[in-house]
Every structure is written in structure tokens, then in C-alpha cells.
Wavefront OBJ file of the C-alpha trace (Angstrom):
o trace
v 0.000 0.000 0.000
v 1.719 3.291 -1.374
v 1.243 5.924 1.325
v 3.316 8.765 -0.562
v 2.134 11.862 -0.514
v 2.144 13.884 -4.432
v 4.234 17.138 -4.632
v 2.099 19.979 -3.608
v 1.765 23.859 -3.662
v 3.706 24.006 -0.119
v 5.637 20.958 -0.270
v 6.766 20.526 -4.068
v 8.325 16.957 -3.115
v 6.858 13.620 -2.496
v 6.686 13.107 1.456
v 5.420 10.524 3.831
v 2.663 11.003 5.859
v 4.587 10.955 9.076
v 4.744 11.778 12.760
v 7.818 12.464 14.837
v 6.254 11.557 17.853
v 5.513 8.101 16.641
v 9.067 7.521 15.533
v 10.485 8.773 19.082
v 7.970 6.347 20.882
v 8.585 3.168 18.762
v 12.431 3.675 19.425
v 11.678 4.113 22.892
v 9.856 0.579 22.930
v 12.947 -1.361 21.731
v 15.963 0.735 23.252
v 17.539 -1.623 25.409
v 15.391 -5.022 24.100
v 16.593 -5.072 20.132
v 19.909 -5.441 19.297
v 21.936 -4.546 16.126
v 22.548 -7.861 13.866
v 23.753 -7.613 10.522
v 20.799 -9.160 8.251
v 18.204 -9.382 11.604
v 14.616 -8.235 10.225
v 11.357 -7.858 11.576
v 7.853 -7.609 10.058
v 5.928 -4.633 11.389
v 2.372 -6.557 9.855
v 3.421 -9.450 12.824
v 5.644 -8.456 15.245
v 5.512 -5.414 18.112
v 7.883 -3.409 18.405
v 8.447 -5.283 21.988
v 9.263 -8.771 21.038
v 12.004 -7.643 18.133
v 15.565 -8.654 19.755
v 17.832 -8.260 17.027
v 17.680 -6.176 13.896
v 20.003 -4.217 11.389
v 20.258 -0.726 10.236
v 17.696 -1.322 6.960
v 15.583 -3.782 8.978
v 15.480 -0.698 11.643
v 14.344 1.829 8.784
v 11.962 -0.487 7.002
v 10.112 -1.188 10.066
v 10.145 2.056 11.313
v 8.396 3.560 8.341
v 6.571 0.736 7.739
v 5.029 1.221 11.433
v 4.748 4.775 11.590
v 3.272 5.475 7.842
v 2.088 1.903 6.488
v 5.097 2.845 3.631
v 6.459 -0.375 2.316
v 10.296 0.353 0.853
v 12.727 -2.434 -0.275
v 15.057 -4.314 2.279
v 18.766 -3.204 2.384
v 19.939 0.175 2.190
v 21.463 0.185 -1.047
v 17.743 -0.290 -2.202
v 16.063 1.838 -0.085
v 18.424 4.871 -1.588
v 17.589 3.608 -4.663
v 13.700 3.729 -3.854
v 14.596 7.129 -2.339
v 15.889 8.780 -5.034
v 13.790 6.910 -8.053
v 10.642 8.514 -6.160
v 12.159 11.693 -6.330
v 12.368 12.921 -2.409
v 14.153 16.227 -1.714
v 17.411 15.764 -1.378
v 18.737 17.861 1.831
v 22.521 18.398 3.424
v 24.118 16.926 6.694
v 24.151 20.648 8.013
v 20.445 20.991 7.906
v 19.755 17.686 9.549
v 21.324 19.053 12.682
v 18.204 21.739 12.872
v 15.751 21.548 14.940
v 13.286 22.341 11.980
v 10.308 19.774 11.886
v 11.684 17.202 9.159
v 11.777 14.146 9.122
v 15.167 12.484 7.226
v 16.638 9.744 6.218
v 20.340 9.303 5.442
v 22.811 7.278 3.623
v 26.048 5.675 3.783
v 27.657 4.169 0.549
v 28.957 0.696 1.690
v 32.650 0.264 2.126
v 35.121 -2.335 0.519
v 32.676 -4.984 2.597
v 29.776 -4.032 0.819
v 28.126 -3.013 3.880
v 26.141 0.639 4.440
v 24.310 2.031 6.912
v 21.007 4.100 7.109
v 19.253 5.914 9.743
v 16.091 8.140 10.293
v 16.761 11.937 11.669
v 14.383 13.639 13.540
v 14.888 17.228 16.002
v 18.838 17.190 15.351
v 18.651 13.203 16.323
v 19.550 9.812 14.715
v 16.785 6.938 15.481
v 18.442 3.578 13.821
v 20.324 0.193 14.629
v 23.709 0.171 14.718
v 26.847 -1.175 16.489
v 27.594 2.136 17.826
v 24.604 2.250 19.402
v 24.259 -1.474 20.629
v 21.293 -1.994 18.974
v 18.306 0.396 18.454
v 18.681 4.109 19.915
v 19.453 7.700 19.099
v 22.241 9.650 19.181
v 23.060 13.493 18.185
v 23.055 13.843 14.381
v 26.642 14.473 13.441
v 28.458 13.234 17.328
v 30.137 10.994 14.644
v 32.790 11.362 11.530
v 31.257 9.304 9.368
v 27.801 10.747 9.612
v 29.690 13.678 7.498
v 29.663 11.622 4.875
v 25.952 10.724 4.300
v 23.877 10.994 1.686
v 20.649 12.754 2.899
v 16.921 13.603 2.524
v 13.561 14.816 3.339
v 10.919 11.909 4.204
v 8.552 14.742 5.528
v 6.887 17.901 5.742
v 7.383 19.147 8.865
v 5.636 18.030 11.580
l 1 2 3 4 5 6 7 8 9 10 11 12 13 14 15 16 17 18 19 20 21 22 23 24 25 26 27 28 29 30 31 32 33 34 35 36 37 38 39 40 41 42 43 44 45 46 47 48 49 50 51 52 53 54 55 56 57 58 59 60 61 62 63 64 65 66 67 68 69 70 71 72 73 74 75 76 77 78 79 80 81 82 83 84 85 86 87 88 89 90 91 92 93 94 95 96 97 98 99 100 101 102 103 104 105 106 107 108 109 110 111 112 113 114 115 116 117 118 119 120 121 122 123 124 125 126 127 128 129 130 131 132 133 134 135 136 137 138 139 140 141 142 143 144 145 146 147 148 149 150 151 152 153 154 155 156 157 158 159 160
């Protein structure tokens, strides 16, 4: 079920009907219970948010949007940039993610000689994602790390 939202008049980008809030709380509800495993997945049709204890960076973003907008996108990041980018979403910079501003984002890292990436949601000048660094699901300050720098970002939302 597509839930994108057109280009409009005050928004002239396709966005996803989102809410922060949402995002925020479902982290919240696996912080300390899901850990980060490379190629762990979870179903957001089956499974609460609760009872996930292990999942990766794109397992992390699929289910999050998934959950909070009823958005399917592919599995892996490499594919969810490309599903980014084919449908056209504004493309924003690692300096604005840091603001405060309402947005919702999503950002990017090209995988390394391992063929590994990473991607992460950014909401309020935070990071909500999966990850090592984090032990599993959590937030951190967008841009407390170097490589963040070097990610590839954009707008899933109007501002909220």
C-alpha cells in the first residue's frame, strides 16, 4: 500500500505522511530489548515493536516507516536509496539535519570495501536507527560521529 504523498503547492516533493512523535515512541519501545545484527529483520504486519531482539540498520528503517506510515520500501539500504531517489524525495545536506526544523530524514552511507552501508532516520537534530555504535536500536546526536559527514541525505517529511 503506497502511502506517498504527491508534490504539492507548499511541499513541491513527495513526502510521507509521518509523525515524529511516533518515531520517538517506537524507538523508545525497543531501546535496550533489540539489538543490532547484521541481516536481523522484523515484520511490522506481525511483530511489536516489543518482542524484536535483534535487527540491522535497513531492517530498523523499514520497520520504522513501515510502522509509523504503512510505507512499504525495499530491504537493504542500497535499495532503499535507490527507492529514495527513483521517487524523487528532496534531497537535503548533513548541516540541515542538525536543525531543529520539523523534518523528518533519512540518510545514507555508501557501503565500504565490505559491501556493507548504513542508514538511519533523523528527527529534532537526532539519529533513530540500529547500529553497532549504538548497541542496537537508539538515538544519538546527528553528526556526534565522523562518518555521519559523509551521508547521503533527505527529506521523508513535511514538517511536523
Amino acid at each position: 500500500m503506497s502511502q506517498v504523498i504527491a508534490p504539492s503547492e507548499n511541499f513541491p516533493y513527495p513526502s510521507l505522511p509521518w509523525f515524529g512523535a511516533k518515531l520517538v515512541l517506537l524507538t523508545h519501545q525497543m531501546v535496550t530489548k533489540a539489538v543490532y545484527k547484521l541481516g536481523a529483520k522484523a515484520n511490522p504486519l506481525d511483530t511489536p515493536p516489543a518482542s524484536i531482539k535483534k535487527i540491522d540498520c535497513s531492517g530498523f528503517a523499514r520497520y520504522a516507516i513501515n510502522y509509523c506510515t504503512s510505507q512499504t520500501i525495499p530491504d537493504g539500504s542500497v535499495n532503499q536509496h535507490k527507492w529514495i531517489k527513483d521517487n524523487k524525495f528532496k534531497e537535503s545536506t548533513v548541516e540541515d539535519a542538525k536543525n531543529d526544523d520539523g523534518y523528518i530524514r533519512i540518510a545514507f552511507l555508501e557501503p565500504d570495501e565490505t559491501g556493507h552501508g548504513h542508514v538511519l532516520l533523523i528527527f529534532r537534530g537526532r539519529t533513530y536507527e540500529s547500529s553497532s555504535g549504538t548497541q542496537g536500536v537508539g538515538s544519538r546526536i546527528w553528526g556526534s560521529q565522523s562518518f555521519m559527514s559523509k551521508m547521503k541525505v533527505y527529506v521523508l517529511t513535511d514538517k511536523q
